[in-house]
BALOBA-1460 file (C-alpha; in Angstrom, 3 decimals):
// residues 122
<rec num="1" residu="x" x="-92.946" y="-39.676" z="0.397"/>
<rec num="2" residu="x" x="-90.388" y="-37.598" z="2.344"/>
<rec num="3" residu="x" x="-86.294" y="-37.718" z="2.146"/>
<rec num="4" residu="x" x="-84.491" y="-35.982" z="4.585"/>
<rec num="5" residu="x" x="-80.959" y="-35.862" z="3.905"/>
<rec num="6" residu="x" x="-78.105" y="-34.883" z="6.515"/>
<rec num="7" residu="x" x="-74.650" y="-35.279" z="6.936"/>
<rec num="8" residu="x" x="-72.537" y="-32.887" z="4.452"/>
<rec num="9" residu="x" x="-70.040" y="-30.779" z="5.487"/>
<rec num="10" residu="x" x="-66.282" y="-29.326" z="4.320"/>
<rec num="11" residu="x" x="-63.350" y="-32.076" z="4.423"/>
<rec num="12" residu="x" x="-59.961" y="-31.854" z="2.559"/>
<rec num="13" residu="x" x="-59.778" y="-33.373" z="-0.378"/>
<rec num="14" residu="x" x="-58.286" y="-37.015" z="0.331"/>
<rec num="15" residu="x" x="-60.782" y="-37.196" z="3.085"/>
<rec num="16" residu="x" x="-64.591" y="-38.692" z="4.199"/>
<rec num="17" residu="x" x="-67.605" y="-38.203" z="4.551"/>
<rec num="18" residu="x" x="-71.198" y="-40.027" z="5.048"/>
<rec num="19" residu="x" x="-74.516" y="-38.509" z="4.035"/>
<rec num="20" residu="x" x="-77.778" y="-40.226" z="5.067"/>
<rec num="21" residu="x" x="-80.965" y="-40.153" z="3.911"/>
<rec num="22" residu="x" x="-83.967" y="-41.044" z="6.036"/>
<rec num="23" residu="x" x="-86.705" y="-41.981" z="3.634"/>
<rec num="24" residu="x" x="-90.763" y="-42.294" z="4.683"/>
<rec num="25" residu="x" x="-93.654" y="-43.575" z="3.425"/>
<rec num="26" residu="x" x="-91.498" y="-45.515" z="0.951"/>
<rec num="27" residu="x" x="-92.043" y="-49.474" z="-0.013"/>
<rec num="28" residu="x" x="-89.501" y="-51.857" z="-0.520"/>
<rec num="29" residu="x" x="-89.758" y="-51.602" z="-4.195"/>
<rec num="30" residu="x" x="-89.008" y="-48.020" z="-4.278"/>
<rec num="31" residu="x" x="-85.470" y="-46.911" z="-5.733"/>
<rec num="32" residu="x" x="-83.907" y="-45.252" z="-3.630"/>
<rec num="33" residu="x" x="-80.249" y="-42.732" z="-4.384"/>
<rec num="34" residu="x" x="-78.197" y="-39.422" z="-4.983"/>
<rec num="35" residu="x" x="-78.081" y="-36.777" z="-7.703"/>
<rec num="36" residu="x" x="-75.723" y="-33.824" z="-6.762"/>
<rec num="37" residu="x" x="-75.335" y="-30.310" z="-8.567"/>
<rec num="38" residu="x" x="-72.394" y="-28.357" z="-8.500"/>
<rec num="39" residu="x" x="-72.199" y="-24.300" z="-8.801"/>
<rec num="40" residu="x" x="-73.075" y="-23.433" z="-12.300"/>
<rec num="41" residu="x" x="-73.978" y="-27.121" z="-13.322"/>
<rec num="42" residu="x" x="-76.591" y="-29.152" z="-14.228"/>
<rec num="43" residu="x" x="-77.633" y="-31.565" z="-11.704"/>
<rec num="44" residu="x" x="-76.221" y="-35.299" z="-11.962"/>
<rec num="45" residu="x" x="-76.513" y="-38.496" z="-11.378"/>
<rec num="46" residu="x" x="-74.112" y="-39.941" z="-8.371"/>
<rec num="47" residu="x" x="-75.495" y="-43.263" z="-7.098"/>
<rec num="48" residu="x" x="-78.703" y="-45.800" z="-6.977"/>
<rec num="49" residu="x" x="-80.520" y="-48.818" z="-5.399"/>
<rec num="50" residu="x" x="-83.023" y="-50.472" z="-7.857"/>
<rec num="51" residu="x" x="-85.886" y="-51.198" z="-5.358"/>
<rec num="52" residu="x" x="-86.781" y="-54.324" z="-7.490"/>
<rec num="53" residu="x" x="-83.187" y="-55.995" z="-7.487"/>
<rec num="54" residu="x" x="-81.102" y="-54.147" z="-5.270"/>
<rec num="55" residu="x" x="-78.827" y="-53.645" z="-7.927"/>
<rec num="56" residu="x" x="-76.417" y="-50.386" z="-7.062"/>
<rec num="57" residu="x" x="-75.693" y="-48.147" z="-9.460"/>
<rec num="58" residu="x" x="-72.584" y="-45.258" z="-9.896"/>
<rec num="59" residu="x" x="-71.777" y="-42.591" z="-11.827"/>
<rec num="60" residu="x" x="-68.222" y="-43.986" z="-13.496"/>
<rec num="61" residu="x" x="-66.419" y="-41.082" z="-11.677"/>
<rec num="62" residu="x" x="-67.233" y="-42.157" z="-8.121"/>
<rec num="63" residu="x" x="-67.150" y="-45.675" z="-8.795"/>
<rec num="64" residu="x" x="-64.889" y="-47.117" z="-6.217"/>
<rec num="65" residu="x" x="-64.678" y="-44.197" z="-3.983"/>
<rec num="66" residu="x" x="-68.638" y="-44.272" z="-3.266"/>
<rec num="67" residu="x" x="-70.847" y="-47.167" z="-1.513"/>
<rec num="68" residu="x" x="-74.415" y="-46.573" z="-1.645"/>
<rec num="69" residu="x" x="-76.126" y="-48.703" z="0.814"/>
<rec num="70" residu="x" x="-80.154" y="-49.276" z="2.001"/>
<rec num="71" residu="x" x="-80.919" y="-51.002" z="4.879"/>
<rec num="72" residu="x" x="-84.744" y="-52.442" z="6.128"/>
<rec num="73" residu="x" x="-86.139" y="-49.484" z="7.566"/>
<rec num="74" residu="x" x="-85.271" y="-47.542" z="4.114"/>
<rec num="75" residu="x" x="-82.703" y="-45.480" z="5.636"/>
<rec num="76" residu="x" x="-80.389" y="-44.266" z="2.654"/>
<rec num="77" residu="x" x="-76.712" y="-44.000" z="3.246"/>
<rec num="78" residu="x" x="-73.562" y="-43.084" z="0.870"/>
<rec num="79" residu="x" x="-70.343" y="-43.391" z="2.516"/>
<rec num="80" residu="x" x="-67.858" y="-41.405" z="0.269"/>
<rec num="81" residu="x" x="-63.911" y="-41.912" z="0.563"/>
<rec num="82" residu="x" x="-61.185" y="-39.962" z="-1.231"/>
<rec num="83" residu="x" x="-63.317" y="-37.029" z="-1.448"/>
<rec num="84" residu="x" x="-62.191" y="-34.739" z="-4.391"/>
<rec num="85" residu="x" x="-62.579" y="-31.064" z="-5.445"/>
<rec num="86" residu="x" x="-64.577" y="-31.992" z="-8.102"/>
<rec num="87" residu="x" x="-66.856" y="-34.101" z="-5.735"/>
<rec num="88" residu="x" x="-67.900" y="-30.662" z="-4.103"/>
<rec num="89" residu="x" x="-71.487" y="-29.984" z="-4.241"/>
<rec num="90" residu="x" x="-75.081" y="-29.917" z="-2.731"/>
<rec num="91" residu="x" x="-75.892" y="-33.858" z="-2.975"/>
<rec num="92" residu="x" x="-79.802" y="-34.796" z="-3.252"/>
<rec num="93" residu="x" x="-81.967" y="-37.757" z="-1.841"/>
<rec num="94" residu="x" x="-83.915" y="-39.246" z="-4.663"/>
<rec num="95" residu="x" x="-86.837" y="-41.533" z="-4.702"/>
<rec num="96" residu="x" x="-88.815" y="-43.282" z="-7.819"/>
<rec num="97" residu="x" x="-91.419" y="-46.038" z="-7.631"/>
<rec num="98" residu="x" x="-89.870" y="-48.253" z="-9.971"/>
<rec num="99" residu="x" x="-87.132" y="-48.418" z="-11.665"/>
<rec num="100" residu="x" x="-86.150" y="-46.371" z="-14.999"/>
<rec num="101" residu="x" x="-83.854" y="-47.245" z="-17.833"/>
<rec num="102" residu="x" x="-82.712" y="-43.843" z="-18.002"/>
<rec num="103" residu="x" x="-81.996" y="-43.703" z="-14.081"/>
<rec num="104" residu="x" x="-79.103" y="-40.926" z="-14.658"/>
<rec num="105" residu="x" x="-81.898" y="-38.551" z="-15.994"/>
<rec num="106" residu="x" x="-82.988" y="-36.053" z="-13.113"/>
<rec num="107" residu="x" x="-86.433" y="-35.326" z="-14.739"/>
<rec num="108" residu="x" x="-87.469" y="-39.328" z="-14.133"/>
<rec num="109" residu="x" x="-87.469" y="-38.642" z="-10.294"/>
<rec num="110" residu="x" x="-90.384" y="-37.860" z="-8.643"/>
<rec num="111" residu="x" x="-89.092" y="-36.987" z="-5.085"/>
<rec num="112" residu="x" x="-86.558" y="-35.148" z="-3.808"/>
<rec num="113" residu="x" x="-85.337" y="-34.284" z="-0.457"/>
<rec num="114" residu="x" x="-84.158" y="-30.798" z="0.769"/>
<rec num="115" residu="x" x="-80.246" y="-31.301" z="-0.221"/>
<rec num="116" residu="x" x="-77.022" y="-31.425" z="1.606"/>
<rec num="117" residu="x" x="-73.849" y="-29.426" z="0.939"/>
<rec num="118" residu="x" x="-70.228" y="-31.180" z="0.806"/>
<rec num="119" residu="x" x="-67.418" y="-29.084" z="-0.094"/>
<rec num="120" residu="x" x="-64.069" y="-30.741" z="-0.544"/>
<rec num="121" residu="x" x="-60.999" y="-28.118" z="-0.041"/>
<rec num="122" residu="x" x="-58.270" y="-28.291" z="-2.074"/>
């Protein structure tokens, strides 16, 4: 398995931006999403597509600011919207065979791709 994530960058707070993740050697039934860590914190969960369902998944704070998305050829986007201060940090392609209950937990992910950097300016 290999994620490649792209798309970060510096916006003003208020603003947009959309990372991708291109995701090989991946099946369907793979769960696909986004942990981010901020400076001096502990990485954490953002967003998720159960493989199984294609339920989606959010961290309450980004809930309604955030779309993950997934489309056939496992390509992994997350188009987020009001971007915030808080929101600022490098932002992580995940991957998992199947799905766990405790998703939000960093240590039940397998693979990981190289990590993209979003600051949001105040």
């Amino acid at each position: 398995v290999q994620l490649q994530a792209f798309g970060g960058g510096l916006v003003q707070a208020g603003g947009s931006l959309r990372l991708t993740c291109a995701a090989s050697g991946v099946f369907r039934s793979h769960s696909l999403g986004w942990f981010r860590q901020a400076p001096g914190k502990e990485r954490e969960f953002v967003a998720a597509v159960r493989g199984s369902t294609s339920t989606k998944y959010y961290l309450p704070s980004v809930k309604g600011r955030f779309t993950i998305s997934r489309d056939n050829s496992n390509t992994l986007t997350l188009q987020m919207n009001q971007l915030k201060p808080e929101d600022t940090a490098i932002y992580y392609c995940i991957a998992r065979p199947a799905w766990a209950v405790d998703y939000y937990n960093p240590g039940q992910y397998r693979y990981w791709g190289q990590g993209t950097l979003v600051t949001v300016s105040s």
